[in-house]
C-alpha positions in Angstrom: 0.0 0.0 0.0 1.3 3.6 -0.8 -0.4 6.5 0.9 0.9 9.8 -0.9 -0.2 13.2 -2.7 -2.3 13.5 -5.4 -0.6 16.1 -7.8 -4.1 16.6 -9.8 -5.8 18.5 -6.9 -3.5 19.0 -4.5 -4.0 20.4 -0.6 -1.3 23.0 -0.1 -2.0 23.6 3.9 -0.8 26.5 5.1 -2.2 29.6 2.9 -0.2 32.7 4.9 2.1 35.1 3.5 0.3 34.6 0.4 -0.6 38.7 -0.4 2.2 39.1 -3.0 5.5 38.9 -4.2 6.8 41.2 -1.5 5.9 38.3 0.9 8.3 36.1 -0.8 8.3 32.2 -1.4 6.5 30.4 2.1 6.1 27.1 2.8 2.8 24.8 3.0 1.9 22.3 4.9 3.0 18.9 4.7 0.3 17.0 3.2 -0.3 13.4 3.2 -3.0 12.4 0.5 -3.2 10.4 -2.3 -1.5 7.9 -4.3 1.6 8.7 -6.6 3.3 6.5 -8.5 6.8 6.3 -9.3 7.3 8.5 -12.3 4.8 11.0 -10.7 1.3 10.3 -12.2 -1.8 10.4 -10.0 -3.3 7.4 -8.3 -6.0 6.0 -6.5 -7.6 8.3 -3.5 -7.3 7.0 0.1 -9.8 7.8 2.6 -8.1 10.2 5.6 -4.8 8.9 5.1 -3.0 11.6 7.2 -5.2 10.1 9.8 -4.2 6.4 8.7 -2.3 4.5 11.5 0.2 1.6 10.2 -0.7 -0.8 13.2 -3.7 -1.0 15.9 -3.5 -2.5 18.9 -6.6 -3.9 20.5 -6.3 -5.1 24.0 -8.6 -7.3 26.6 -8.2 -8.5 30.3 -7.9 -12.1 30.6 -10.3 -13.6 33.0 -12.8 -11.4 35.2 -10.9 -10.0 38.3 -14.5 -9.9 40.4 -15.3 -13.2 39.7 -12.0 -15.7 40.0 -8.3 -15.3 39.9 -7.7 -16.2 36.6 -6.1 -13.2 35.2 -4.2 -12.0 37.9 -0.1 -11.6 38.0 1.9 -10.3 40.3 4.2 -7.2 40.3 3.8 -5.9 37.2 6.7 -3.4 35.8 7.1 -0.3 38.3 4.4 -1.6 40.2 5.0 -3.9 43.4 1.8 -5.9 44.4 -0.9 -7.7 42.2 -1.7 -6.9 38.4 -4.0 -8.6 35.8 -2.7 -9.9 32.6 -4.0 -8.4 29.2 -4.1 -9.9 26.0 -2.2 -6.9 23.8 -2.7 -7.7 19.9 -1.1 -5.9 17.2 -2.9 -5.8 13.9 -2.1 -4.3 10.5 -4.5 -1.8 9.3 -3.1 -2.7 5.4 -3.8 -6.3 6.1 -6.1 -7.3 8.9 -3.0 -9.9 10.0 -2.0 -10.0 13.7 1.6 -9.2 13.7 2.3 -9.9 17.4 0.6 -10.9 20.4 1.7 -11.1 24.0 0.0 -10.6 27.6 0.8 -8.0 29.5 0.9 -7.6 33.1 -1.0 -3.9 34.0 -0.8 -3.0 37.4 -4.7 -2.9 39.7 -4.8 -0.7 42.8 -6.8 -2.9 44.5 -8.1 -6.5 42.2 -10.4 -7.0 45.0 -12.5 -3.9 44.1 -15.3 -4.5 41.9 -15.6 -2.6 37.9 -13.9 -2.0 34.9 -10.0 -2.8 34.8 -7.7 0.7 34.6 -7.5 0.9 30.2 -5.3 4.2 31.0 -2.4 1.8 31.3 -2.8 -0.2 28.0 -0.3 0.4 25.6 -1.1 3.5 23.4 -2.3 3.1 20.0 0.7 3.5 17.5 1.1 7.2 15.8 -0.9 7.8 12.4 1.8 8.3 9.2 0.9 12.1 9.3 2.7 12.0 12.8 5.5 10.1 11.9 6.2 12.3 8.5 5.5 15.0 10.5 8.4 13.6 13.5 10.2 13.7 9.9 11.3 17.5 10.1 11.6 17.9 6.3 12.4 21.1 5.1 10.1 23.2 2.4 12.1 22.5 -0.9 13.6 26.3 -2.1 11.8 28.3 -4.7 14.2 30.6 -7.2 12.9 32.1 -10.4 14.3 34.1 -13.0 13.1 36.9 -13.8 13.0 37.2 -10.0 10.0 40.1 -9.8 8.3 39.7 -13.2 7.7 37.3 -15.6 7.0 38.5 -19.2 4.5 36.6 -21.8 6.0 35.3 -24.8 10.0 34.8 -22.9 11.3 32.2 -21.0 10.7 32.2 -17.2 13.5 29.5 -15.8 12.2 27.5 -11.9 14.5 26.0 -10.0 14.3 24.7 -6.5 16.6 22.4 -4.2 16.4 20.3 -0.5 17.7 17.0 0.9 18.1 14.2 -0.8 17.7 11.8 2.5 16.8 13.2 5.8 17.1 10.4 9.0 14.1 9.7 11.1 14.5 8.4 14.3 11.9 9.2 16.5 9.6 8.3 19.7 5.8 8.8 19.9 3.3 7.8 22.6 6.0 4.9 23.6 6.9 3.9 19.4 9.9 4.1 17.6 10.5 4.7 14.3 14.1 4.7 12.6 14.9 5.1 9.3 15.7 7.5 6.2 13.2 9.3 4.3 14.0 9.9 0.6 12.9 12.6 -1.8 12.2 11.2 -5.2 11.3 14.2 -7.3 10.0 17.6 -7.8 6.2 18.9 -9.3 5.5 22.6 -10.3 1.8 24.1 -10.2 0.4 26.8 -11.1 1.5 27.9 -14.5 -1.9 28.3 -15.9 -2.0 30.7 -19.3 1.6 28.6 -20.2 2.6 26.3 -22.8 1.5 23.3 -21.8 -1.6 24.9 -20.6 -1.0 25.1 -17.2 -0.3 20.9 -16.4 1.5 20.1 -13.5 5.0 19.6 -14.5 7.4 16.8 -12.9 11.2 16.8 -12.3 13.3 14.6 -10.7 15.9 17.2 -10.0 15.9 20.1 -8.8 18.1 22.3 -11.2 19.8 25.5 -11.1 20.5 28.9 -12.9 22.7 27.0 -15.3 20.0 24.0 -16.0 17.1 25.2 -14.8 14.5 22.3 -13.9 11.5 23.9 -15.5 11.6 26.4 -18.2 7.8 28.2 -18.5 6.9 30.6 -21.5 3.6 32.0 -20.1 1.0 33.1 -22.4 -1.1 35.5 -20.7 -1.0 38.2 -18.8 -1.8 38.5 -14.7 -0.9 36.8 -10.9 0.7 33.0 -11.0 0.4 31.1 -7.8 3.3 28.9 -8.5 3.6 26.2 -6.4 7.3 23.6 -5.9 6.5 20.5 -4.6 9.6 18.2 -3.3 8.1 14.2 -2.7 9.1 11.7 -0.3 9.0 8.3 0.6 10.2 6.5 3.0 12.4 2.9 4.5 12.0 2.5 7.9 10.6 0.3 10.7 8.8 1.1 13.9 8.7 -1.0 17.4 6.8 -0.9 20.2 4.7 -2.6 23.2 4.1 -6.2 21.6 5.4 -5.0 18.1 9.0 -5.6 17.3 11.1 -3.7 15.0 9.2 -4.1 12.0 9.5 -2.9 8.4 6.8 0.1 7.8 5.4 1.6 4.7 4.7 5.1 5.1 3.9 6.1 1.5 4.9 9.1 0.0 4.3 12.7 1.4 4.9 16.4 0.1 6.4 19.2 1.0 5.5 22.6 -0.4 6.9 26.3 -1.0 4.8 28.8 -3.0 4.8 32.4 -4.0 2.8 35.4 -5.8 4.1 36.0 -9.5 3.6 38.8 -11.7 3.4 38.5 -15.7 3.8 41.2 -17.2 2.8 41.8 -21.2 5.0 44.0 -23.2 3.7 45.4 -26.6 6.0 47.5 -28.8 4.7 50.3 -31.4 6.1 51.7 -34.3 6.4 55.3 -34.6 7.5 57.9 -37.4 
């Protein structure tokens, strides 16, 4: 399964800074959407996948504490005196397989007291991919245009943009870990409506520079481009936690977004006597 951004209607979060060029190039949000594959094209939606957690655990007491002593254990981790042994299942959301199972010894106040067992001390539920790409740090991919201020119609306006090839994630949330290296596979460009190429998201799997730019424009028309550099990501890396062992995760692919405010100009020459 590959949980990623959608290019063909894309969700740029974070919409401040945007009232002109003055405000300069800012970054979006990073988004988590839909599908992408390889060499950039769209794929298939996902439903909520920033919300999408790898792994669930679902957890039960063993026995009934009010009725025998079936379930009970004694000193539990931290805790000295009696505890009550929970089954903790991990299951993968992509699958519906149970990649570990254990019991777990969670600590009671008092077993002899009648009513539900303390859930507070179950394991937490592993972090959704939007908090581990998030964890990620990533930073906004660059945005550099020439003509810097203005673009005219009919001339070439060169794009150009740059960040990490591989950034590290090694990370701890709610009691997980995740380790392992996030890689950026390409570049997209929006935004150049009224271009050649009538405004179609372009793709680039380098970032360019003055010298080679990565995307050369010749706008058509006249008026404000909200031109939008996308750098993508994916990621290798495996996450661990209570009744999971290190295990290899698939976080799909992500984006990361810098935008800006640009002009285009139309100049018109006239002949004169």
């Amino acid at each position: 399964m590959s949980i990623g951004l959608s290019f063909a209607n894309p969700s740029y979060g974070d919409s401040a800074g945007n009232g002109g060029i003055d405000s300069g190039p800012h970054g979006g949000g990073l988004t988590v959407g839909l599908t992408v594959s390889s060499d950039g094209t769209p794929g298939v939606a996902a439903n909520s996948p920033g919300a999408y957690r790898p792994y669930k655990i679902v957890s039960f007491p063993i026995g009934d504490h009010t009725i025998d002593a079936e379930g009970l254990c004694a000193n539990p981790a931290g805790f000295q005196g009696l505890g009550w042994y929970w089954d903790i299942t991990v299951i993968s959301n992509a699958t519906g397989s149970i990649v570990s199972h254990r019991a777990d010894c969670i600590a009671l106040p008092d077993p002899t007291l009648p009513g539900p067992l303390p859930a507070t001390t179950v394991p937490a539920q592993p972090p959704t991919i939007g908090e581990i790409w998030q964890t990620a740090a990533i930073p906004n991919p660059s945005l550099s245009i020439s003509p810097p201020n203005e673009g005219v119609t009919g001339l070439d306006t060169w794009i150009w943009t740059s960040s990490p090839d591989t950034v590290t994630i090694n990370a701890t949330i709610n009691g997980w870990s995740v380790t392992g290296i996030a890689s950026r596979i390409g570049y997209a460009l929006d935004g150049t409506d009224g271009a050649d190429g009538d405004g179609q998201i372009r793709y680039s799997a380098v970032g360019g520079s003055i010298e080679q730019p990565a995307f050369n424009v010749v706008f058509q028309t006249k008026g404000q481009r909200d031109l939008r550099i996308a750098s993508r990501w994916t990621a290798n890396l495996s996450m661990s936690g209570p009744g999971l062992p290190a295990t290899p995760t698939d976080l799909g692919t992500a984006t990361l977004t810098t935008q800006t405010i640009y002009p285009v100009a139309e100049i018109r020459s006239s002949l004169t006597n």
